[in-house]
PyMOL commands that place a pseudoatom at each C-alpha (Angstrom):
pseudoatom trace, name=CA, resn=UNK, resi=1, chain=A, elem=C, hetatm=0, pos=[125.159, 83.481, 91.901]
pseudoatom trace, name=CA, resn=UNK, resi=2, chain=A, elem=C, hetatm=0, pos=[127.297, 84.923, 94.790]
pseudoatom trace, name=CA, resn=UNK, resi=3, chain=A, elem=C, hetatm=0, pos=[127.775, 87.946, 93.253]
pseudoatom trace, name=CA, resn=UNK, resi=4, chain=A, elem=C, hetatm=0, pos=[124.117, 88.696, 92.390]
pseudoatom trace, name=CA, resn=UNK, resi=5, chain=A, elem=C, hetatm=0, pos=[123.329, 87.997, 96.156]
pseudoatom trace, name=CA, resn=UNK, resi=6, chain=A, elem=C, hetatm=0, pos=[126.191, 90.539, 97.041]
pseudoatom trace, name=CA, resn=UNK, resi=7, chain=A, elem=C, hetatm=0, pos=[124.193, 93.227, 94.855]
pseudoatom trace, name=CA, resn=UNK, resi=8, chain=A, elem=C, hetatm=0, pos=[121.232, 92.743, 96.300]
pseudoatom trace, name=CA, resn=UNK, resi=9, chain=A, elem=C, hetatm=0, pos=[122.897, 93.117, 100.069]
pseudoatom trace, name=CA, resn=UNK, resi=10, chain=A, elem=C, hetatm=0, pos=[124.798, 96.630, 98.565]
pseudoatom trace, name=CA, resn=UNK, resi=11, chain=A, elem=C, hetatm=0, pos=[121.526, 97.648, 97.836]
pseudoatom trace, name=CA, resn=UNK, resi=12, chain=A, elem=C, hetatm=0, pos=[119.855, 97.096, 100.466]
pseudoatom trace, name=CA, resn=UNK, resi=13, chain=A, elem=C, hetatm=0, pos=[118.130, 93.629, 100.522]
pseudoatom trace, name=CA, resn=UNK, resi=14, chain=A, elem=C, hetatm=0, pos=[117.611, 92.248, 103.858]
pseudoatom trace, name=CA, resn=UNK, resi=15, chain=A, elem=C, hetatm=0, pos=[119.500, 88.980, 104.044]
pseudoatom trace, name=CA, resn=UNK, resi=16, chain=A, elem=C, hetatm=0, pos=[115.978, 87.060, 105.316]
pseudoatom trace, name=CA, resn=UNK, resi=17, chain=A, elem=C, hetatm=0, pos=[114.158, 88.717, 102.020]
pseudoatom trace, name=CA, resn=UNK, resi=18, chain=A, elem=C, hetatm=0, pos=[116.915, 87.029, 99.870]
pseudoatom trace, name=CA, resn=UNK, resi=19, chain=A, elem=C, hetatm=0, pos=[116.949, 83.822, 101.717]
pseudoatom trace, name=CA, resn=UNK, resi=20, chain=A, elem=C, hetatm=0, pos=[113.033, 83.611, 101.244]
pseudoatom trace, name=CA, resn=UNK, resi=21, chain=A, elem=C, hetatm=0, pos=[113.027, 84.457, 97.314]
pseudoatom trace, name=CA, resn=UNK, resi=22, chain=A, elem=C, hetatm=0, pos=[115.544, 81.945, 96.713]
pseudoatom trace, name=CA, resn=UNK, resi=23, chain=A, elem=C, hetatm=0, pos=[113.636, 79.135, 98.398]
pseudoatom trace, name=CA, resn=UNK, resi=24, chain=A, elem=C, hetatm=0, pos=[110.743, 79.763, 95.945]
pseudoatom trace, name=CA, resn=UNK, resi=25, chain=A, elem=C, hetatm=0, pos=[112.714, 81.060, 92.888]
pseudoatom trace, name=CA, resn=UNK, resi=26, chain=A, elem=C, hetatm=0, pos=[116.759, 79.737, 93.034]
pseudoatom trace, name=CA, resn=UNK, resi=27, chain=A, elem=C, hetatm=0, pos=[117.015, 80.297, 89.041]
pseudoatom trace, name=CA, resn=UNK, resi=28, chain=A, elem=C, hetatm=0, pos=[116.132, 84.093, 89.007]
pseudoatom trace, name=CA, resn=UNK, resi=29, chain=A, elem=C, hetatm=0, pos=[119.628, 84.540, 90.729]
pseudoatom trace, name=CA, resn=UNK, resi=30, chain=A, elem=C, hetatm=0, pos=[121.503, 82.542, 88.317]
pseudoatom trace, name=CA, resn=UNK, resi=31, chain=A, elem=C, hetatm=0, pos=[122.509, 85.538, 85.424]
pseudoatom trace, name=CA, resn=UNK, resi=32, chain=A, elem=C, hetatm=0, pos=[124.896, 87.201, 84.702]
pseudoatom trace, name=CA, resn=UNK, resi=33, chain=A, elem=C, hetatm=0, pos=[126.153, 89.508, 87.198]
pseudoatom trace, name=CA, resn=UNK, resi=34, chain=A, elem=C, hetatm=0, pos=[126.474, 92.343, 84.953]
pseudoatom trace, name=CA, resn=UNK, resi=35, chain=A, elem=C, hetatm=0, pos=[123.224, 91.879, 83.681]
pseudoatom trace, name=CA, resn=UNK, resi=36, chain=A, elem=C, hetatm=0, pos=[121.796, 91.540, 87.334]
pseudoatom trace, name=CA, resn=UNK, resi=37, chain=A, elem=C, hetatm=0, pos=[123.137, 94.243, 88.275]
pseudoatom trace, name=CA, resn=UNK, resi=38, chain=A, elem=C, hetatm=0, pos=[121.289, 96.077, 85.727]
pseudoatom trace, name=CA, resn=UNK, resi=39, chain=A, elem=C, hetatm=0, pos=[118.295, 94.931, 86.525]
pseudoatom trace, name=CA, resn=UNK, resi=40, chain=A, elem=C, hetatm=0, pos=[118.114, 96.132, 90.134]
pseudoatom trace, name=CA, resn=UNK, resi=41, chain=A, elem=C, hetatm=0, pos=[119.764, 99.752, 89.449]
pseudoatom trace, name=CA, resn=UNK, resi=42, chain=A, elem=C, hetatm=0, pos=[116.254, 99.383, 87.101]
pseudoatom trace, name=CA, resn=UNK, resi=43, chain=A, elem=C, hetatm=0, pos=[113.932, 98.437, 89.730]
pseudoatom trace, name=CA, resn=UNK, resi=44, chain=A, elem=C, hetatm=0, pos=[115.705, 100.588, 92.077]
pseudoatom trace, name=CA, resn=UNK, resi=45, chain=A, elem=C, hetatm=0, pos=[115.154, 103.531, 90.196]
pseudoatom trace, name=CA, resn=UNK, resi=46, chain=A, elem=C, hetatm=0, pos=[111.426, 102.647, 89.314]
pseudoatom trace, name=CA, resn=UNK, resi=47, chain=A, elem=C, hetatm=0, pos=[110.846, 103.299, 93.332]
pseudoatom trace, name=CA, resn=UNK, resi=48, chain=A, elem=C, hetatm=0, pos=[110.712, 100.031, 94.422]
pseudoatom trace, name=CA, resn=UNK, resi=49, chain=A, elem=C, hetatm=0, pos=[111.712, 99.404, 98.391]
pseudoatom trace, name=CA, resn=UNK, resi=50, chain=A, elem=C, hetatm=0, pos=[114.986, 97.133, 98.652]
pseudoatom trace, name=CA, resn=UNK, resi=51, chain=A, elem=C, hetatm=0, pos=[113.310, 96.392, 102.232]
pseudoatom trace, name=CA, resn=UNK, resi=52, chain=A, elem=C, hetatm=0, pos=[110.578, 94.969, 101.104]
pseudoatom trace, name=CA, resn=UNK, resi=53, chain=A, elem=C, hetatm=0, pos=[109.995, 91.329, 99.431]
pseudoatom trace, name=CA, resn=UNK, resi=54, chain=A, elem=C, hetatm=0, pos=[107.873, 93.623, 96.321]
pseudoatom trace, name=CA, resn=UNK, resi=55, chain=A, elem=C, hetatm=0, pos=[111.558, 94.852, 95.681]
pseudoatom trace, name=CA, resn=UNK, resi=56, chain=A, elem=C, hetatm=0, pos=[112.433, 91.341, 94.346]
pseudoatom trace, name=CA, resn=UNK, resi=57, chain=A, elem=C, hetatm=0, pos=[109.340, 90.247, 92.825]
pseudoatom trace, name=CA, resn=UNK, resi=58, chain=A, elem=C, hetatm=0, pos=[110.206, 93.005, 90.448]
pseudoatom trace, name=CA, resn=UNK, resi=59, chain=A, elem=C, hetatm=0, pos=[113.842, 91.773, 90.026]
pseudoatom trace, name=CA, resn=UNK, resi=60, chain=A, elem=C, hetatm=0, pos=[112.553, 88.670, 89.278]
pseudoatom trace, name=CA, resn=UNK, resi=61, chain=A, elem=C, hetatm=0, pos=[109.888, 89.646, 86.728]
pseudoatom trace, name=CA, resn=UNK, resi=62, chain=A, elem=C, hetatm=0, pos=[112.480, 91.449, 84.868]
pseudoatom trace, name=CA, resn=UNK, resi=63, chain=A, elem=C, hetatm=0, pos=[114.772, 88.668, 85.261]
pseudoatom trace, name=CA, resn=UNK, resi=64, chain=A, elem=C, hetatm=0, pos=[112.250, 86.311, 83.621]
pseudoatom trace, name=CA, resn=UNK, resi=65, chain=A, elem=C, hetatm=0, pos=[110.177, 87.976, 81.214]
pseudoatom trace, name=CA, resn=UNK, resi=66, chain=A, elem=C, hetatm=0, pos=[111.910, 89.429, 78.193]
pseudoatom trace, name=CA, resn=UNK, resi=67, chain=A, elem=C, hetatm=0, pos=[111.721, 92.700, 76.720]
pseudoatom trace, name=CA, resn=UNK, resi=68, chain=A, elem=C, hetatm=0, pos=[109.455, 91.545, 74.082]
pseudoatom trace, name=CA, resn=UNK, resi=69, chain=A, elem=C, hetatm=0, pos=[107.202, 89.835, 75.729]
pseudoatom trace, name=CA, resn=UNK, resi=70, chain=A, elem=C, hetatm=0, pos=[106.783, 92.430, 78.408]
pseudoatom trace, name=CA, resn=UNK, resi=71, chain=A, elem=C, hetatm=0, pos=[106.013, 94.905, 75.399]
pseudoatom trace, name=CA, resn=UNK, resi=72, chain=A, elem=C, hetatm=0, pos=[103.241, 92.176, 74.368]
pseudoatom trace, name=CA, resn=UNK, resi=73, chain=A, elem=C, hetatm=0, pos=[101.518, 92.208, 77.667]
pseudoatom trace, name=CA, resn=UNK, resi=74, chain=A, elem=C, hetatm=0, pos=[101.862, 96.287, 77.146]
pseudoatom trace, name=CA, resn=UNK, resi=75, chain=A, elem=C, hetatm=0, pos=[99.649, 95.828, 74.649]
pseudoatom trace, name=CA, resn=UNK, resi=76, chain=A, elem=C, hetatm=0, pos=[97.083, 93.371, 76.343]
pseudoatom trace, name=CA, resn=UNK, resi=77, chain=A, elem=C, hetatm=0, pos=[96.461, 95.957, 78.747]
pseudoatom trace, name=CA, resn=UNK, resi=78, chain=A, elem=C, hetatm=0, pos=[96.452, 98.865, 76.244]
pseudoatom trace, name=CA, resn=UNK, resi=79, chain=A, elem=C, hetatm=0, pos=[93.826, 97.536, 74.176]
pseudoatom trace, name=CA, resn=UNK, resi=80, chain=A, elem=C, hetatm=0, pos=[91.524, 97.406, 77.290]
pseudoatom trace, name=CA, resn=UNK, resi=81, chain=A, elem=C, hetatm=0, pos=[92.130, 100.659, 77.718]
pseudoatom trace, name=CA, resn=UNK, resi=82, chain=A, elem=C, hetatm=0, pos=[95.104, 101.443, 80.303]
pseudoatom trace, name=CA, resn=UNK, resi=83, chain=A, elem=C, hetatm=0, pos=[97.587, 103.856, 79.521]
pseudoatom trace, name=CA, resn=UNK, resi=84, chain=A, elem=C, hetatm=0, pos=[101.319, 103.082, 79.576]
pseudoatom trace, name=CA, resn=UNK, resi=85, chain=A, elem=C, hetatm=0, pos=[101.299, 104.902, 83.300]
pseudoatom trace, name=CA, resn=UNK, resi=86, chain=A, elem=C, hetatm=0, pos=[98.502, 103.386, 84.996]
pseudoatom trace, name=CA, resn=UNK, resi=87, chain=A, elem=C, hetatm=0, pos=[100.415, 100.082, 83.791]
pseudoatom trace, name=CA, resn=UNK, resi=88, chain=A, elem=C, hetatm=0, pos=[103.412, 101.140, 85.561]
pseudoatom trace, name=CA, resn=UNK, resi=89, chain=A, elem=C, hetatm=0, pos=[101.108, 102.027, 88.573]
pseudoatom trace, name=CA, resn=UNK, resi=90, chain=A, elem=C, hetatm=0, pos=[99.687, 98.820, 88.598]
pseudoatom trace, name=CA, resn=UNK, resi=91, chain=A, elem=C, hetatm=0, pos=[103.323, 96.672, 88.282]
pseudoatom trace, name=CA, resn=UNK, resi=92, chain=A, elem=C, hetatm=0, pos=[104.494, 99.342, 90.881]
pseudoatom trace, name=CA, resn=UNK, resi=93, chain=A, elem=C, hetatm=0, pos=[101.667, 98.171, 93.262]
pseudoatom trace, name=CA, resn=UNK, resi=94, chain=A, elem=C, hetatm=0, pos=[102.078, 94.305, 92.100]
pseudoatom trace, name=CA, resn=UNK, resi=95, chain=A, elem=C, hetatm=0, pos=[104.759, 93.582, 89.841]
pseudoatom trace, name=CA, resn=UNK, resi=96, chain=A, elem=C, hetatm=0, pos=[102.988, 89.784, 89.059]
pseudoatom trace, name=CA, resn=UNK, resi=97, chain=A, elem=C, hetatm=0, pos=[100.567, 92.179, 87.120]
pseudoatom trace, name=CA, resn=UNK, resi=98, chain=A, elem=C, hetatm=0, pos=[103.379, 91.505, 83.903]
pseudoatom trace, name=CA, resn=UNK, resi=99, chain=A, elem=C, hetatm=0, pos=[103.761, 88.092, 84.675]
pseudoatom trace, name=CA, resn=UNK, resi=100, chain=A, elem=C, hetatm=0, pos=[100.180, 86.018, 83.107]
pseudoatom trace, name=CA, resn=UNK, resi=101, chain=A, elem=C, hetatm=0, pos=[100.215, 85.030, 79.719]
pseudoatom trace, name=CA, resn=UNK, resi=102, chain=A, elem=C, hetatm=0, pos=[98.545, 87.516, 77.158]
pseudoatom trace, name=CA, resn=UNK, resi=103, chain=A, elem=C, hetatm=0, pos=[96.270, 84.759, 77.088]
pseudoatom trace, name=CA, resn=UNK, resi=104, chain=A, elem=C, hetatm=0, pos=[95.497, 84.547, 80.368]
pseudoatom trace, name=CA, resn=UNK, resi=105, chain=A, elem=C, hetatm=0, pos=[95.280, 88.429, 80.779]
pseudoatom trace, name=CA, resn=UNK, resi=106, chain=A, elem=C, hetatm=0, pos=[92.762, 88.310, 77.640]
pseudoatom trace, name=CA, resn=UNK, resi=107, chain=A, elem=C, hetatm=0, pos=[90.517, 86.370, 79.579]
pseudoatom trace, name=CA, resn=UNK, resi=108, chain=A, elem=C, hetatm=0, pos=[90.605, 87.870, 83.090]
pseudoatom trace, name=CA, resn=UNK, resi=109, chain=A, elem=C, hetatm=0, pos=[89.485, 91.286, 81.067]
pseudoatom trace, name=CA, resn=UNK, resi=110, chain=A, elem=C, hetatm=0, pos=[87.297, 89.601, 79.441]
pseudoatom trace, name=CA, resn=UNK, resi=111, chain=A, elem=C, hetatm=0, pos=[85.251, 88.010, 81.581]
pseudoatom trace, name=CA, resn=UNK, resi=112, chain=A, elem=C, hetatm=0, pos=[85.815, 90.981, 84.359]
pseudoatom trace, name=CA, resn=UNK, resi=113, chain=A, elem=C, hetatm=0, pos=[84.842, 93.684, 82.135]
pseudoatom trace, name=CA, resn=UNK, resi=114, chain=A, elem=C, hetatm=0, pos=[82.311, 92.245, 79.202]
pseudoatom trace, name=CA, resn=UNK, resi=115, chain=A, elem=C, hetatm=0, pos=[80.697, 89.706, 81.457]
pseudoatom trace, name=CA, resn=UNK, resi=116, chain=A, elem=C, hetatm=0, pos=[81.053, 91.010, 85.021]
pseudoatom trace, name=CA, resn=UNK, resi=117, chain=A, elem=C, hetatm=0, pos=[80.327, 95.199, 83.574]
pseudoatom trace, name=CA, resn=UNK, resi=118, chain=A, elem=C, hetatm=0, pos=[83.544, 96.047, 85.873]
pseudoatom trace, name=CA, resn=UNK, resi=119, chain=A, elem=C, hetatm=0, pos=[85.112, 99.323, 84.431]
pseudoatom trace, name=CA, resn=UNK, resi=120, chain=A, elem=C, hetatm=0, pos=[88.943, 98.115, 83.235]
pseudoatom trace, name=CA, resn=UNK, resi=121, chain=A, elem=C, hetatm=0, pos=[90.904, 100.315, 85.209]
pseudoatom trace, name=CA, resn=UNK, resi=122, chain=A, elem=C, hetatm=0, pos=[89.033, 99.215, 88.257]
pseudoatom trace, name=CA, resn=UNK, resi=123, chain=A, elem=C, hetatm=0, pos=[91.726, 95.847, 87.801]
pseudoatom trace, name=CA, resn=UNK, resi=124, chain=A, elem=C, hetatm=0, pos=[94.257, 98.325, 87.196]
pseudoatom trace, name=CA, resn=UNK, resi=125, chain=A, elem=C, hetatm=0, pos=[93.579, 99.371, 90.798]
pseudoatom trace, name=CA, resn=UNK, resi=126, chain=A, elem=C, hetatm=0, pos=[93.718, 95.836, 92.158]
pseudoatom trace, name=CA, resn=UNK, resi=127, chain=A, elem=C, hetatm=0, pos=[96.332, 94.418, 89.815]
pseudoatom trace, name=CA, resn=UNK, resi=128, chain=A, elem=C, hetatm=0, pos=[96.513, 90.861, 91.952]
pseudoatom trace, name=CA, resn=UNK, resi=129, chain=A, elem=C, hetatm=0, pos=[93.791, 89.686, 89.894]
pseudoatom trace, name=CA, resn=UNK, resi=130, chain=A, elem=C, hetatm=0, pos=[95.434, 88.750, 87.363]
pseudoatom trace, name=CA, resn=UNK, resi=131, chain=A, elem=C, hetatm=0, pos=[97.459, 86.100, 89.288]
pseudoatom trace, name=CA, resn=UNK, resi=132, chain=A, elem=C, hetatm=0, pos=[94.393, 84.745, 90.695]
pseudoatom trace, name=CA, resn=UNK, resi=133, chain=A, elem=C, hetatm=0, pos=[92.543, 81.009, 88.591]
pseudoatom trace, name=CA, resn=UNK, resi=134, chain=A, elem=C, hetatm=0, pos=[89.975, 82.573, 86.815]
pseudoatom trace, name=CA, resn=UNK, resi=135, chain=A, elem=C, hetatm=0, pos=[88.350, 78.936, 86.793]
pseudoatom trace, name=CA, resn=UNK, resi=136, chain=A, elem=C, hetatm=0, pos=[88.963, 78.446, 90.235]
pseudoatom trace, name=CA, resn=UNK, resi=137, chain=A, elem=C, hetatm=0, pos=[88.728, 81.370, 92.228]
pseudoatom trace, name=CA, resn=UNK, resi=138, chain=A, elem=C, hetatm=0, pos=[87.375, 84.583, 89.874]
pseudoatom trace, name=CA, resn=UNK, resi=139, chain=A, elem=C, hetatm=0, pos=[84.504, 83.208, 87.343]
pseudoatom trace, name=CA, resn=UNK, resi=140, chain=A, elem=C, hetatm=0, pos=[82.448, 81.366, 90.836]
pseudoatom trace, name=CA, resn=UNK, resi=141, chain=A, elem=C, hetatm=0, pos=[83.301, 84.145, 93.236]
pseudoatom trace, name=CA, resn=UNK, resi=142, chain=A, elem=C, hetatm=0, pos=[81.778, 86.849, 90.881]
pseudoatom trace, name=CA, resn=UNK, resi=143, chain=A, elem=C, hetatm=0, pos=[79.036, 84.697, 89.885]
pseudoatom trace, name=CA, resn=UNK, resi=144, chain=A, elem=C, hetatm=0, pos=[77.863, 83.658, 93.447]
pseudoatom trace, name=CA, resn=UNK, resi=145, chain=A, elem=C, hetatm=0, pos=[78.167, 87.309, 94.539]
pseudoatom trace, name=CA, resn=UNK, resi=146, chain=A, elem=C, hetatm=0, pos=[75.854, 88.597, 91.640]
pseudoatom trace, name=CA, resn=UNK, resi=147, chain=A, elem=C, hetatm=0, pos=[73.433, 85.455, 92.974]
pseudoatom trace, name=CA, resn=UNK, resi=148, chain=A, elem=C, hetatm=0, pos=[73.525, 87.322, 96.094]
pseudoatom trace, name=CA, resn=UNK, resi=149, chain=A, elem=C, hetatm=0, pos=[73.074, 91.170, 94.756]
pseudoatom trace, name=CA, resn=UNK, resi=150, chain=A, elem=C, hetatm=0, pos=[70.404, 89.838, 92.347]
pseudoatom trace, name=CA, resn=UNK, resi=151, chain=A, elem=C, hetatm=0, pos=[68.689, 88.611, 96.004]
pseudoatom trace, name=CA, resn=UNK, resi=152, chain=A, elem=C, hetatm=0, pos=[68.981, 91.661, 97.912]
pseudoatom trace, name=CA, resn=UNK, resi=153, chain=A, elem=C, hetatm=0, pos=[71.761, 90.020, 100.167]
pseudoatom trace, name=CA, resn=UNK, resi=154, chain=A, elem=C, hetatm=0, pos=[74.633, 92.767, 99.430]
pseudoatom trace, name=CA, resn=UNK, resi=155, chain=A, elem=C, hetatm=0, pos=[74.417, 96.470, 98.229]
pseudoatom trace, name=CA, resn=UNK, resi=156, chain=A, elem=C, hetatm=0, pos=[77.146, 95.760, 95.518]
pseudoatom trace, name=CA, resn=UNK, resi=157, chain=A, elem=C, hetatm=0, pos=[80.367, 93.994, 94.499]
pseudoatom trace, name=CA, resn=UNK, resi=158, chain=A, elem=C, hetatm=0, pos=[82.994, 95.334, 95.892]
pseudoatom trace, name=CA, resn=UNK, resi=159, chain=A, elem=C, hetatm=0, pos=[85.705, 94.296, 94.019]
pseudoatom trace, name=CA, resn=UNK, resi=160, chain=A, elem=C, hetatm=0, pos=[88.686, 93.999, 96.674]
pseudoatom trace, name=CA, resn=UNK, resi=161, chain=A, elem=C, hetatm=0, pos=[86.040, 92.269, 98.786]
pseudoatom trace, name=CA, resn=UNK, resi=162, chain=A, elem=C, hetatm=0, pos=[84.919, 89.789, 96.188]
pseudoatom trace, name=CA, resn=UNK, resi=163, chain=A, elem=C, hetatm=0, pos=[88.560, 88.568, 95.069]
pseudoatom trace, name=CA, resn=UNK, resi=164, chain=A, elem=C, hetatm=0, pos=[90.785, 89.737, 97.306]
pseudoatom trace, name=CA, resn=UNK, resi=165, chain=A, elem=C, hetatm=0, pos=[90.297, 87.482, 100.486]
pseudoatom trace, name=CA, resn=UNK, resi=166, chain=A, elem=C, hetatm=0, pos=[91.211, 83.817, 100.996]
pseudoatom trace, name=CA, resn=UNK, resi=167, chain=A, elem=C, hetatm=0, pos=[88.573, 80.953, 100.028]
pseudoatom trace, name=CA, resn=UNK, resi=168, chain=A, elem=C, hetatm=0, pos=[87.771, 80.931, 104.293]
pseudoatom trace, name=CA, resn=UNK, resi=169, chain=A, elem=C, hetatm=0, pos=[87.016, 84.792, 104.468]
pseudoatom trace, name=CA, resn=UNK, resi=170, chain=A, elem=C, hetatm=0, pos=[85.032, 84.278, 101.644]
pseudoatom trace, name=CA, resn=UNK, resi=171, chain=A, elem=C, hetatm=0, pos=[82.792, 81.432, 102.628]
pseudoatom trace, name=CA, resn=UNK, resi=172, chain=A, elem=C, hetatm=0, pos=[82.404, 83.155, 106.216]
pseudoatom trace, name=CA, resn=UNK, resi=173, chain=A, elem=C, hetatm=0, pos=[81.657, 86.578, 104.691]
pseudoatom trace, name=CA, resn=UNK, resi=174, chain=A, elem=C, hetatm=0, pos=[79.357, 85.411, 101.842]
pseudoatom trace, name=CA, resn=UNK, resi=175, chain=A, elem=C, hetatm=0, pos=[78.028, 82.193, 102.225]
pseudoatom trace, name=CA, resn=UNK, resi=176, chain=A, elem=C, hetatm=0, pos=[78.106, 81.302, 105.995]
pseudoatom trace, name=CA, resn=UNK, resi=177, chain=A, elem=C, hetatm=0, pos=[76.849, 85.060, 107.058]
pseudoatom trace, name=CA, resn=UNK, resi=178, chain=A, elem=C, hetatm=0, pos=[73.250, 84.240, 104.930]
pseudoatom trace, name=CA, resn=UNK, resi=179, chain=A, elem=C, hetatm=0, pos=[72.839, 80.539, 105.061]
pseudoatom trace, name=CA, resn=UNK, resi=180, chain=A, elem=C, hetatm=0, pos=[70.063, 81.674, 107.783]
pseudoatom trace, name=CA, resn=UNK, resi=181, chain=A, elem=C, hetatm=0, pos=[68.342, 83.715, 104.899]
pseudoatom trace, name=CA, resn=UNK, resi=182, chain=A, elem=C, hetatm=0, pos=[68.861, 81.439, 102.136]
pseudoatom trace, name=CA, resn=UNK, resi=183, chain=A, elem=C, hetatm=0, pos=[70.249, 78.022, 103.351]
pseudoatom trace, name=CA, resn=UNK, resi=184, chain=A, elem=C, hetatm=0, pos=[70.503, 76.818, 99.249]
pseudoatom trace, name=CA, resn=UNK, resi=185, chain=A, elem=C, hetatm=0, pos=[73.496, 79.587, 99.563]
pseudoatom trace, name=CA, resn=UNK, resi=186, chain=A, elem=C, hetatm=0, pos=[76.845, 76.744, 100.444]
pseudoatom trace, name=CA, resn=UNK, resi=187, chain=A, elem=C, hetatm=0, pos=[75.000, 74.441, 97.171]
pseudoatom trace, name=CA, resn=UNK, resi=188, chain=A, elem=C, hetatm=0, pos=[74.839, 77.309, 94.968]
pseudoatom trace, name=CA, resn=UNK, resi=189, chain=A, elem=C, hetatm=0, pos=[78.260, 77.898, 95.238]
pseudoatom trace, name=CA, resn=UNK, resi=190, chain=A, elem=C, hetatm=0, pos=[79.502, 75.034, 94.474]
pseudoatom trace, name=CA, resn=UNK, resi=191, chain=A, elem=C, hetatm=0, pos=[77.458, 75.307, 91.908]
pseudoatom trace, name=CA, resn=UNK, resi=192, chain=A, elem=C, hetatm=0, pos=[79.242, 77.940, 90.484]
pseudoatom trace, name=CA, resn=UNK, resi=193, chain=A, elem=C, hetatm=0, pos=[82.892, 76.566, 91.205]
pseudoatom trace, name=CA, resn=UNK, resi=194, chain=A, elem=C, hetatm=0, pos=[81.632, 73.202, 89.417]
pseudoatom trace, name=CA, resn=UNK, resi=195, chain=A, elem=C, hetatm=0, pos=[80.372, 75.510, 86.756]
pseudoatom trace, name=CA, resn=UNK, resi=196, chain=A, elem=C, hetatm=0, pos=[83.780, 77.636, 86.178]
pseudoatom trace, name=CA, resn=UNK, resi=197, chain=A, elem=C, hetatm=0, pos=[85.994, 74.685, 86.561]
pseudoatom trace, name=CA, resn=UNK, resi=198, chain=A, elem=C, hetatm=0, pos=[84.132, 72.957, 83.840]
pseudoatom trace, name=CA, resn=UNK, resi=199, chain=A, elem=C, hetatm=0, pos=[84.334, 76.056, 81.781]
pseudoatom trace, name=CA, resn=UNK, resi=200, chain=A, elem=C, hetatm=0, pos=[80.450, 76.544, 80.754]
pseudoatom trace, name=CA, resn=UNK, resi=201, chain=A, elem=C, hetatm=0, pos=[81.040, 80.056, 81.345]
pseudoatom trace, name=CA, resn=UNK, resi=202, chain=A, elem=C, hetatm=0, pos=[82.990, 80.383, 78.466]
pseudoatom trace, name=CA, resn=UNK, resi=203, chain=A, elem=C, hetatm=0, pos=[80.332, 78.649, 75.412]
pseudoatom trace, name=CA, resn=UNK, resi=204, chain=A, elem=C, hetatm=0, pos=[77.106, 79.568, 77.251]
pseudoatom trace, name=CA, resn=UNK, resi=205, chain=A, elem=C, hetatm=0, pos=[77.771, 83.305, 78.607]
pseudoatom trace, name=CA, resn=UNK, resi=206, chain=A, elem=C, hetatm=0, pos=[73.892, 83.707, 78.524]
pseudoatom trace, name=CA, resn=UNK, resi=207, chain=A, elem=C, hetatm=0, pos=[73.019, 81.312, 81.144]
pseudoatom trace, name=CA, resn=UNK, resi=208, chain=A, elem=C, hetatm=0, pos=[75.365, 82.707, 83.499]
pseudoatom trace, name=CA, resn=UNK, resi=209, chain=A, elem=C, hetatm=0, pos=[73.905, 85.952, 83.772]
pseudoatom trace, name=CA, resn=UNK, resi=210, chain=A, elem=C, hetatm=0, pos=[70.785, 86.760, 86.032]
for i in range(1, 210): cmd.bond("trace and resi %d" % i, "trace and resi %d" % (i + 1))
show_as sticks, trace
zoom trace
């Protein structure tokens, strides 16, 4: 493991940015060192910043995902229409965007795209979705917020807006801001998390729209 450590200080790693990776992810340095090294002339050469911490979320990806399953997730994305650059783009900009099951990715698009009417390379552009519970955080989020359009309460769903901030921006920003206009706001939500979390969304897709 020492030596892998060493290769990530010759390149440029920030001592504190290795410390922090290897309290969440201690395995992804154990490798061979030839192998490691490999890796991060790789992400190196993709354009990556050794100073930052997205520098070694990419190591890591590569260090845990094989070749063949990366190719699989190629063609997740592919088939929802992305093009082998944007989905370099989008692991540039978060390399977690490689990391879901196909499964998983399946159903983000899925729901995003066929339920939701998002355009598919909108995600490309905000690749973090794909890490995010689609039970827990995506399905009730973009339900309540088409509650909300369908009452005249926003202009539209912006998408970084929607599923990009924590659960207490949320709340503040969509439920708390109108509970003045429509108090039944902070029930219907939990509404919809009950909803997602039991997964009606997925056997009664009708009912969910409005």
């Amino acid at each position: 493991m020492l030596p892998n450590v060493k290769t990530l200080l010759d390149n440029g790693v920030p001592e504190s940015n290795i410390t922090t990776m290897f309290n969440y992810h201690p395995r992804a340095f154990v490798m061979s060192p030839d192998q490691f090294k490999e890796i991060v002339k790789d992400v190196k050469e993709m354009g990556f910043n050794p100073l930052l911490l997205k520098f070694l979320h990419a190591v890591i990806l590569f260090r845990k995902v094989s070749k063949s399953a990366m190719e699989g997730k190629f063609d997740v994305y592919k088939k929802w229409g992305w093009s082998d650059e944007e989905i370099w783009k989008a692991f540039r900009k978060f390399p977690g965007v490689l990391e879901p099951s196909k499964e998983k990715i399946t159903a983000i698009m899925d729901f995003l795209v066929n339920e939701m009417g998002f355009e598919s390379l909108i995600i490309a552009n905000h690749p973090s979705i794909v890490s995010r519970s689609l039970e827990k955080l995506i399905v009730p989020r973009a339900l309540f917020a088409r509650e909300l359009l369908s009452k005249g309460l926003i202009k539209d769903l912006r998408f970084s807006v929607v599923f990009g901030t924590s659960e207490k921006v949320f709340v503040q920003r969509f439920v708390n801001k109108y509970k003045d206009k429509a108090p039944e706001l902070l029930k219907l939500y939990e509404e919809k998390l009950e909803f997602a979390v039991r997964g009606e969304y997925k056997s009664n897709r009708a009912s969910c729209r409005t």
